[in-house]
ROMARVEX-741721 format. One record per residue: residue number from 1; residue in one letter; x, y, z of N, C-alpha, C, O, CB in turn. Coordinates in steps of 0.1 Angstrom, whole numbers, plus 2048, in hexadecimal, padded with zeros to 3 digits. Last residue first. Glycine has a CB too. Example, Ala and Ser with C-alpha at 12.3 -4.5 7.8 and 13.67 -1.06 7.14 Angstrom:
2
  timar  margu  n.xx  n.yy  n.zz  ca.xx  ca.yy  ca.zz  c.xx  c.yy  c.zz  o.xx  o.yy  o.zz  cb.xx  cb.yy  cb.zz
      2      S   880   7EA   847    889    7F5    847   881   800   84F   886   80B   850    88D    7FA    839
      1      A   884   7C7   84E    87B    7D3    84E   884   7DF   84E   88E   7DF   855    871    7D3    85A
END
This chain:
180
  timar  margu  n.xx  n.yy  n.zz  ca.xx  ca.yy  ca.zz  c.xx  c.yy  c.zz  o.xx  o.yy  o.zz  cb.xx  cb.yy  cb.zz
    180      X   740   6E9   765    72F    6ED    75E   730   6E7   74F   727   6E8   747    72C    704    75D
    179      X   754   6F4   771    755    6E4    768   742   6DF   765   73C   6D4   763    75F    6D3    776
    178      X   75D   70B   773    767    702    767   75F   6F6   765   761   6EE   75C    779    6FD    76D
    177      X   748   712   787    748    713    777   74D   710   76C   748   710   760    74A    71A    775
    176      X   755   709   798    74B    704    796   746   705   788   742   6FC   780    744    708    79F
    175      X   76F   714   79E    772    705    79A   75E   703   791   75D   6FC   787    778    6F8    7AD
    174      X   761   72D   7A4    76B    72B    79A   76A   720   793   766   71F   787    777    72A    79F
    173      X   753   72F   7BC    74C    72C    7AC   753   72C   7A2   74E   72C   797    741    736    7A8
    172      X   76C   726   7C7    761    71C    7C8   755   71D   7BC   750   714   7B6    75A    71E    7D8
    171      X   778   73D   7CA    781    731    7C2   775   729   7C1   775   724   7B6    790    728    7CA
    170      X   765   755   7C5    769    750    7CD   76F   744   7C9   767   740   7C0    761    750    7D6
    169      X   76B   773   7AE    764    768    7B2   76C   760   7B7   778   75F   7B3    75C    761    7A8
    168      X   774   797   7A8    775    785    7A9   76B   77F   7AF   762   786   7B5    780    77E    7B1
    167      X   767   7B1   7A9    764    7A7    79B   76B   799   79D   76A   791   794    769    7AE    78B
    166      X   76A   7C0   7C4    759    7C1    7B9   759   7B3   7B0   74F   7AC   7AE    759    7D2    7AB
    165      X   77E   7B1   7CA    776    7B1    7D5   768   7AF   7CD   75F   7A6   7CD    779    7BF    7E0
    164      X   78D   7BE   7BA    78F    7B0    7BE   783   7AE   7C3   77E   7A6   7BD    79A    7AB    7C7
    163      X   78C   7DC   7BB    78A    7D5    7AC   789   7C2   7B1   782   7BB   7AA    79D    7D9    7A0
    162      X   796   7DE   7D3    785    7E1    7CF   785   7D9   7C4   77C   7D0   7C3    780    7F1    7CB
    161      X   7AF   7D8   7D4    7A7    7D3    7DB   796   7D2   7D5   78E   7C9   7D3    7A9    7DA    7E8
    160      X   7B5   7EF   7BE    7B9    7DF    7BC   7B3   7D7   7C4   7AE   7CE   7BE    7C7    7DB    7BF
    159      X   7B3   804   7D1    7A9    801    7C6   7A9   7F3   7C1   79F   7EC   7C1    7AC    80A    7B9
    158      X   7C0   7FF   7E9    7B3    7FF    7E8   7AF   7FF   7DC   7A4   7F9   7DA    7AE    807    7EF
    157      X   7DD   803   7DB    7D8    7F2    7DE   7CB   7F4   7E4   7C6   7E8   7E5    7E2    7E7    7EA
    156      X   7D8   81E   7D0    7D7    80E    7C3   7D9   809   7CD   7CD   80C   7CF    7E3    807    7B5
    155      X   7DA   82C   7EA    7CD    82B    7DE   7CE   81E   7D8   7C7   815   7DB    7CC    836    7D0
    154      X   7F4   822   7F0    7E5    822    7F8   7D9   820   7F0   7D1   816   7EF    7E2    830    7FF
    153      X   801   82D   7DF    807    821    7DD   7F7   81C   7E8   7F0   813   7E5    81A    81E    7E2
    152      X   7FC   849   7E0    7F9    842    7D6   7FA   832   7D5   7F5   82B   7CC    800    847    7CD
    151      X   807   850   7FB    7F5    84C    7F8   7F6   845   7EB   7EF   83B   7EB    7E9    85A    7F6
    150      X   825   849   7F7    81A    83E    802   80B   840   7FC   803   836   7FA    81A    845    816
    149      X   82C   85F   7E4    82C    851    7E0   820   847   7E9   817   840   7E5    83D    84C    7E2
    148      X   812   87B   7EF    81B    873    7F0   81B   863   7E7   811   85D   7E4    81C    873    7FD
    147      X   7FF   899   7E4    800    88A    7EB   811   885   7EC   81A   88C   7E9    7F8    87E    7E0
    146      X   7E8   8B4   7E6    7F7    8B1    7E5   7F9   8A3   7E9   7F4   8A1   7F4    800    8BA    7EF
    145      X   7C9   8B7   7D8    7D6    8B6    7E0   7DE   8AF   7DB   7DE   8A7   7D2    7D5    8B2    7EC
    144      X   7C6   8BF   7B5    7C5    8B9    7BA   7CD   8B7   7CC   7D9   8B5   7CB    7C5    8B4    7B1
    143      X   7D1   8D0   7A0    7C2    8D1    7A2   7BB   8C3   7AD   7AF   8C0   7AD    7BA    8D1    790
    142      X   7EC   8CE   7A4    7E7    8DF    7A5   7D6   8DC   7A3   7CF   8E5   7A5    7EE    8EB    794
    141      X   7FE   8B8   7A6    7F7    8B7    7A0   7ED   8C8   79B   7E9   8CA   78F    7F2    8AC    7A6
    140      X   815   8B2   7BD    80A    8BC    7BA   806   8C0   7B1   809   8CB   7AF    80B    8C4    7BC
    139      X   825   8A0   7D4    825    89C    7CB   814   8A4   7C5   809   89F   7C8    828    88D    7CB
    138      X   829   8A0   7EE    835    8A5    7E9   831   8A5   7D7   838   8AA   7CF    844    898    7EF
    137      X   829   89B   814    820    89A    805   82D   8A6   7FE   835   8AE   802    809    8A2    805
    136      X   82D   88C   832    833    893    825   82F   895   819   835   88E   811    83B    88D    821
    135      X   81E   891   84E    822    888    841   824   893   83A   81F   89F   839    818    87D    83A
    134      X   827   899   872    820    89D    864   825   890   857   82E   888   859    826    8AE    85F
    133      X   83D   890   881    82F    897    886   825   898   879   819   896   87C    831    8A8    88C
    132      X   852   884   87D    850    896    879   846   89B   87F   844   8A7   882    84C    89A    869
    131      X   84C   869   888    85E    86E    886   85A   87C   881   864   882   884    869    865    877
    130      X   837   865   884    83C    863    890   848   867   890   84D   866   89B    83C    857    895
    129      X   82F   86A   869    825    86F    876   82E   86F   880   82F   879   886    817    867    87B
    128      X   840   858   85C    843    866    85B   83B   86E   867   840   877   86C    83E    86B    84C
    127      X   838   840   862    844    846    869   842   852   864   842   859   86E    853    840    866
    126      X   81F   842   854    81D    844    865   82D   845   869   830   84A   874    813    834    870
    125      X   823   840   83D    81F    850    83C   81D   84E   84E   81A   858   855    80D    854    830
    124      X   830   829   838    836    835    836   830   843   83C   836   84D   83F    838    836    828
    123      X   81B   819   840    826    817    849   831   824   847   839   828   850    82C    809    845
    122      X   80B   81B   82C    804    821    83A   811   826   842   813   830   848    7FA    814    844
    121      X   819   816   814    811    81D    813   811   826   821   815   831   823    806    816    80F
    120      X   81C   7F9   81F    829    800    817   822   80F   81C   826   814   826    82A    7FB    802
    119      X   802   7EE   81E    80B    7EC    82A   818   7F5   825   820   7F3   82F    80E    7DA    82C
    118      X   7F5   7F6   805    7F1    7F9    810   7F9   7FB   81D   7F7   805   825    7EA    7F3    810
    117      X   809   7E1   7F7    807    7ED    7F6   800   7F7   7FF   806   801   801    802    7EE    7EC
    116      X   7FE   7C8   800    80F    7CD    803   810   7DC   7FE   819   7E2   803    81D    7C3    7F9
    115      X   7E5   7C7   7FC    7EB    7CA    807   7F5   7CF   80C   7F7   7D6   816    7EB    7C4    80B
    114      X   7ED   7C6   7DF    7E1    7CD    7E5   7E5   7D2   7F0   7E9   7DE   7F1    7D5    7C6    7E8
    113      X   7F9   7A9   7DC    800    7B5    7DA   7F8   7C1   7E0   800   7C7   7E7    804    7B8    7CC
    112      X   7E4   79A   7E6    7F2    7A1    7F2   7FB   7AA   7EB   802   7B2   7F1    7FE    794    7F8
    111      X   7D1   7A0   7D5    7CD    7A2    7E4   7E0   7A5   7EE   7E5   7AD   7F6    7C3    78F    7EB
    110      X   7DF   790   7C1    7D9    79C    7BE   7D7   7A5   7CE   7DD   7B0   7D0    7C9    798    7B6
    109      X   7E1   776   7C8    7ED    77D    7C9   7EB   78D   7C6   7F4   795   7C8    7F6    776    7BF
    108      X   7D1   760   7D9    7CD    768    7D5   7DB   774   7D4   7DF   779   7DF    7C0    76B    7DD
    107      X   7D9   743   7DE    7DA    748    7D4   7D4   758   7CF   7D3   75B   7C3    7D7    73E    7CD
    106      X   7D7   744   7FC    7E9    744    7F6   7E6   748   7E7   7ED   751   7E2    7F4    731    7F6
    105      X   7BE   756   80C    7C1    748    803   7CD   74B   7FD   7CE   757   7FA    7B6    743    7F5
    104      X   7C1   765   825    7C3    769    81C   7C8   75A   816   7D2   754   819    7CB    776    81C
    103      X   7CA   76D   840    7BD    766    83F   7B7   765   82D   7AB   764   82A    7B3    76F    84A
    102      X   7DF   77E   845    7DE    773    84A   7D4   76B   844   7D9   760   841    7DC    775    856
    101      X   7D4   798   83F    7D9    792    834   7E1   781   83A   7E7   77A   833    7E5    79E    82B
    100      X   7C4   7A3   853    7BA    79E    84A   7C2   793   83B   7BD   78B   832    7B2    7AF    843
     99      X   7DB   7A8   862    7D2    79E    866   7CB   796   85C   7CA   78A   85B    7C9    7A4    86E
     98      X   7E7   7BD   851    7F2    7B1    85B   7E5   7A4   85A   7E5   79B   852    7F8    7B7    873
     97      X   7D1   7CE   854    7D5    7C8    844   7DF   7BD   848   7DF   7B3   841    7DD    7D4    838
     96      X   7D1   7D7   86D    7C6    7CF    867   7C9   7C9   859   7C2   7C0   855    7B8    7D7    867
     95      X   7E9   7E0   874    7E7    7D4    87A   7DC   7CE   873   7DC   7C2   871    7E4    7D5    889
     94      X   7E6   7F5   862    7F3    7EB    860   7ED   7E0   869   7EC   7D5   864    804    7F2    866
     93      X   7D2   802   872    7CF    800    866   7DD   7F7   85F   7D9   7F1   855    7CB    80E    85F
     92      X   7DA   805   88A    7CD    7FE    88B   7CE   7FC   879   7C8   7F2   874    7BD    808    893
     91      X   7EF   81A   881    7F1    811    88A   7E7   806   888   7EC   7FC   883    7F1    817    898
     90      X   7DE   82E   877    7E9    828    86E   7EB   81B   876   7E8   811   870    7F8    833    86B
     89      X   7CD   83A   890    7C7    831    885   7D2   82A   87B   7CE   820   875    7BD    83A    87C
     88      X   7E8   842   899    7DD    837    8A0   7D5   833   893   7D8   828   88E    7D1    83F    8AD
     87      X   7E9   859   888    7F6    84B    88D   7EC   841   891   7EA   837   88A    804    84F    89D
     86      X   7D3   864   88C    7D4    85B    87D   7DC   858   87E   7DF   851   874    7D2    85F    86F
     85      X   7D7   870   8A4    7CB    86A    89C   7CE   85D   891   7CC   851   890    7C5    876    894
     84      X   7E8   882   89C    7EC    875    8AA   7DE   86A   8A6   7DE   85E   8A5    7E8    87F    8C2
     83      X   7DE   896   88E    7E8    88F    888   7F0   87E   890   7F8   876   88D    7F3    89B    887
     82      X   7CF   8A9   886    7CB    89D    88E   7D0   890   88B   7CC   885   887    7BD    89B    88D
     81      X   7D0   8C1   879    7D4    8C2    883   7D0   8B6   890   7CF   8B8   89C    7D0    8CE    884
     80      X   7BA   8BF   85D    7C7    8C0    863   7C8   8C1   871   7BD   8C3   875    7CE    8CA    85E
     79      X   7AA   8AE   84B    7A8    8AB    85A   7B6   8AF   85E   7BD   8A6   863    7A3    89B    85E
     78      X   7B9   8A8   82C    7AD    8A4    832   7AF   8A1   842   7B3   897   846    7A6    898    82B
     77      X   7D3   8A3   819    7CD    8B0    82A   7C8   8B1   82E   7C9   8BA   836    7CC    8BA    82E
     76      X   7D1   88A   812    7CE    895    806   7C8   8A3   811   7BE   8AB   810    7BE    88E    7F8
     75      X   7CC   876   82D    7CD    874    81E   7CA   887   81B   7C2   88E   821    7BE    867    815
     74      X   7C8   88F   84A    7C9    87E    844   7CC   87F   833   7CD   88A   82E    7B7    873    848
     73      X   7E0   8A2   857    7D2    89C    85B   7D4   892   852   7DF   88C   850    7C3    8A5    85A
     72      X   7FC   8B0   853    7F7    8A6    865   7E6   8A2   861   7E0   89D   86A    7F6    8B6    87B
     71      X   811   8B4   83E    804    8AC    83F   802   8A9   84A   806   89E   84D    804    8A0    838
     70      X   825   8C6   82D    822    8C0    839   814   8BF   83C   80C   8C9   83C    828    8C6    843
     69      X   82F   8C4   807    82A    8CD    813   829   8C1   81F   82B   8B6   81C    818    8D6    80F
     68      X   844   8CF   7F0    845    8C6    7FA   83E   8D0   801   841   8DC   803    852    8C0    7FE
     67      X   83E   8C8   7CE    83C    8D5    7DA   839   8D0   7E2   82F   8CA   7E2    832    8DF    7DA
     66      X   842   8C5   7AB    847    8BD    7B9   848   8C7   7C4   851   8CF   7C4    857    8B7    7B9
     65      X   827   8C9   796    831    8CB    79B   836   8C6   7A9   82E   8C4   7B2    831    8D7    79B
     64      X   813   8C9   77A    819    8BF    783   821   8C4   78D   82A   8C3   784    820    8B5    77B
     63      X   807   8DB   76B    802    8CD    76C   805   8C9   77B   7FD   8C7   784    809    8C3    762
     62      X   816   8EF   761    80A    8EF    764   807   8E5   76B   802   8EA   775    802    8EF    75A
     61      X   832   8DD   75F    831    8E7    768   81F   8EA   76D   81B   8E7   778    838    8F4    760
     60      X   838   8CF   747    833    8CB    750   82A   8D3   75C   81F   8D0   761    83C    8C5    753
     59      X   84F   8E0   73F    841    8DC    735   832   8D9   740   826   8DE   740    846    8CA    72C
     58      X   866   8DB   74D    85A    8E9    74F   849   8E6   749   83E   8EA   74C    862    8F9    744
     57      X   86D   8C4   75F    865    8C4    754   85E   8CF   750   852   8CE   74E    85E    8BD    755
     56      X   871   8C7   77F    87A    8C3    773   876   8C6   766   87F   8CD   760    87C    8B5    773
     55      X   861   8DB   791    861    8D7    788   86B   8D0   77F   86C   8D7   775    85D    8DD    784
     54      X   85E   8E9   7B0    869    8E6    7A5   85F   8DB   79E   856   8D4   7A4    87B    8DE    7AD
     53      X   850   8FE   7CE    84E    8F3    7C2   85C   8F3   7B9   864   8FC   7BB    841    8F7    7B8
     52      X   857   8FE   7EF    858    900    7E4   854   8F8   7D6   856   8EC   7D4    862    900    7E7
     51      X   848   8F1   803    840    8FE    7FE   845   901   7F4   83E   908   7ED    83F    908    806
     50      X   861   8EE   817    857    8EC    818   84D   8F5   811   84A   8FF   817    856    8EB    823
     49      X   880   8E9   7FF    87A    8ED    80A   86A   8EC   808   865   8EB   7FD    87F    8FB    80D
     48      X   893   8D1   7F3    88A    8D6    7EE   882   8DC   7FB   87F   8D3   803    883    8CD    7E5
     47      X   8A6   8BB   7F3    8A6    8C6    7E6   89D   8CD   7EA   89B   8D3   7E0    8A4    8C2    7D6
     46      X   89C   8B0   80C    8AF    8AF    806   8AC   8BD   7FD   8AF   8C9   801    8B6    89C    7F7
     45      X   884   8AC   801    887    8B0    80E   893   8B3   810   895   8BD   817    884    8A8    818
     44      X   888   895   7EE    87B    8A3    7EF   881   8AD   7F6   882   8B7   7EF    86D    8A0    7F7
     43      X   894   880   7FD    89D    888    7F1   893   896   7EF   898   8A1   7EE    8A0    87E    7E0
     42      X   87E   875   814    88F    87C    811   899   886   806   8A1   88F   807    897    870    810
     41      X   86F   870   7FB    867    87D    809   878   882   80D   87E   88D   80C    85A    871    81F
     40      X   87A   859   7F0    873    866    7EA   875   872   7F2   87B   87D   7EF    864    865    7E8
     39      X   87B   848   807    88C    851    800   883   859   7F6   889   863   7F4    89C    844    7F5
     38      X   864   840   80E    86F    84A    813   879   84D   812   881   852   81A    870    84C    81C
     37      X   85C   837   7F7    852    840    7FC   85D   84B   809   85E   857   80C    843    835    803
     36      X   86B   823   7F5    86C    82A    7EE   862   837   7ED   861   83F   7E3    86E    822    7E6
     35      X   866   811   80E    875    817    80E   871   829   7FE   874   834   7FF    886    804    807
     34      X   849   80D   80C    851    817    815   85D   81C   814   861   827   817    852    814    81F
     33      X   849   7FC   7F1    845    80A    7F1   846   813   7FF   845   81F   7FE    837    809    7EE
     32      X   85E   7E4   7FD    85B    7F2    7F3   85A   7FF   7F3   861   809   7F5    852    7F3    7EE
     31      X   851   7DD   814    85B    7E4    817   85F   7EC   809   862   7F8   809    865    7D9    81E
     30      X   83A   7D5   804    834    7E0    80E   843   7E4   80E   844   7EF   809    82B    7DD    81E
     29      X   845   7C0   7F6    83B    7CC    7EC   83B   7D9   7F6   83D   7E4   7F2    825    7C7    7E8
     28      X   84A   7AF   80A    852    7B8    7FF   84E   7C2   7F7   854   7CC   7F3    856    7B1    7F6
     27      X   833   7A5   815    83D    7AF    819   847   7B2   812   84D   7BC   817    841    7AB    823
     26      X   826   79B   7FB    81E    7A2    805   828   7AE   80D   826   7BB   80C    819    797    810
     25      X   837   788   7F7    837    793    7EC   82D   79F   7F5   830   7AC   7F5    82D    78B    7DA
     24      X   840   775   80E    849    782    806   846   78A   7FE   84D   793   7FB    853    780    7FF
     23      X   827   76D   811    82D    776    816   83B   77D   812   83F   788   814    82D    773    81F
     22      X   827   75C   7F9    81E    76A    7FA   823   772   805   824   77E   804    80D    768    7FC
     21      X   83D   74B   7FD    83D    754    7ED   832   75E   7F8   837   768   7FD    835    74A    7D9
     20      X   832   741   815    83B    748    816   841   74E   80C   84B   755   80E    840    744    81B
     19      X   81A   733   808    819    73E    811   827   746   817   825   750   81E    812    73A    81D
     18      X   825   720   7FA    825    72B    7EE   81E   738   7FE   81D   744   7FC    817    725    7DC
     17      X   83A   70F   80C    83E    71A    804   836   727   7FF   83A   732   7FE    842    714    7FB
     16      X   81A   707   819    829    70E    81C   831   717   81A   832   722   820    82F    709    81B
     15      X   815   6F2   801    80F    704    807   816   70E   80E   818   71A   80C    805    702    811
     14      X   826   6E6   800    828    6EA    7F5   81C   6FA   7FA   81C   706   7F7    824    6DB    7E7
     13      X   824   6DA   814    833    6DE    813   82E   6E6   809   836   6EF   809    83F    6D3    811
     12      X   80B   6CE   813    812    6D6    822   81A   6DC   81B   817   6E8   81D    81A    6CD    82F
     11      X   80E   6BD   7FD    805    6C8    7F9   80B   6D1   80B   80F   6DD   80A    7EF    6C1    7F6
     10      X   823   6AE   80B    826    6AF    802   81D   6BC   7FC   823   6C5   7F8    825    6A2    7FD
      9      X   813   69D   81D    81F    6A8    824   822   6AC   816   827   6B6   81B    82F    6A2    82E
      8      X   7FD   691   812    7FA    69D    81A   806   6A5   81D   806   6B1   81F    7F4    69A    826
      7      X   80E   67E   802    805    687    7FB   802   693   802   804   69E   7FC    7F8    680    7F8
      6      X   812   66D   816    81D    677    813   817   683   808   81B   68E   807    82C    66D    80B
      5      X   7FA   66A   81F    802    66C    829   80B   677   81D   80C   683   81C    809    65D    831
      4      X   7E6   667   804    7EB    65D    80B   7F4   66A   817   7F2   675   813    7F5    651    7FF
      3      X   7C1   671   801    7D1    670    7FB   7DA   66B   808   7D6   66B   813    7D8    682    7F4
      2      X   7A6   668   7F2    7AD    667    7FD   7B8   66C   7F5   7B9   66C   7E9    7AF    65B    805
      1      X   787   675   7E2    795    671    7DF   79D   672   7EB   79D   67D   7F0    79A    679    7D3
END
């Protein structure tokens, strides 16, 4: 099937846009979850010294409690005191989700929110490396390390990734199957 001239600027224009819908949702999602990963760690830190716990919810208390600690090694205090390390790897790791989400079909909207979470995620927990020396974890569960808003927002867009990755199919056995 040919299509005529204006047909082509017309699907142009119309891709265009929807790659500039995904990049806004890509980078919106990430300036998100950083801004709100660091007005958390801010207000933590406002109310709350290093090591102290508070609870709003006494009920809660067993469970859950808000205990701001300092973090120089990686996810959940794994590898302390290698904290120039894992700026560098944060660094290589924003550039590789920058890269890998270039290359990304416009309709896959699952993948950039993914990313934009990842990119939200990294970008919080490496200014904090570079502005304290350490990351902020704040959030203590008592049978688990201590984390932050950034890892969680880390974890779900790797799991969301995995979940994509294990059970979509490629648009091609898509279309192929619709018409079996």
């Amino acid at each position: 099937m040919r299509t005529t001239p204006r047909e082509r600027v017309i699907d142009s224009r119309s891709s265009l846009r929807s790659d500039r819908r995904g990049w806004a949702l890509f980078l919106g999602i990430g300036a998100l979850v950083f801004l709100v990963d660091q007005v958390s760690k801010y207000v933590i830190l406002r109310n709350l010294s290093v090591g102290e716990m508070w609870n709003p919810v006494p009920f809660f208390k067993r469970f859950v409690t808000l205990t701001p600690v300092t973090n120089t090694g990686a996810a959940f205090g794994l590898f302390q005191e290698h904290g120039t390390l894992f700026a560098i790897v944060a660094i290589l790791v924003v550039a590789a989700i920058v890269i890998f989400y270039r290359y990304l079909p416009p309709s896959e909207v699952w993948l950039r929110i993914s990313l934009g979470l990842q990119l939200g995620g990294a970008l919080g927990n490496l200014l904090d490396r570079v502005r304290l020396g350490s990351v902020v974890d704040f959030i203590d569960f008592k049978i688990w390390p201590v984390f932050n808003l950034a890892d969680t927002a880390i974890v779900s867009g790797v799991a969301i990734l995995a979940f994509f990755l294990l059970f979509s199919q490629p648009e091609d056995e898509q279309r192929s199957e619709g018409h079996s």
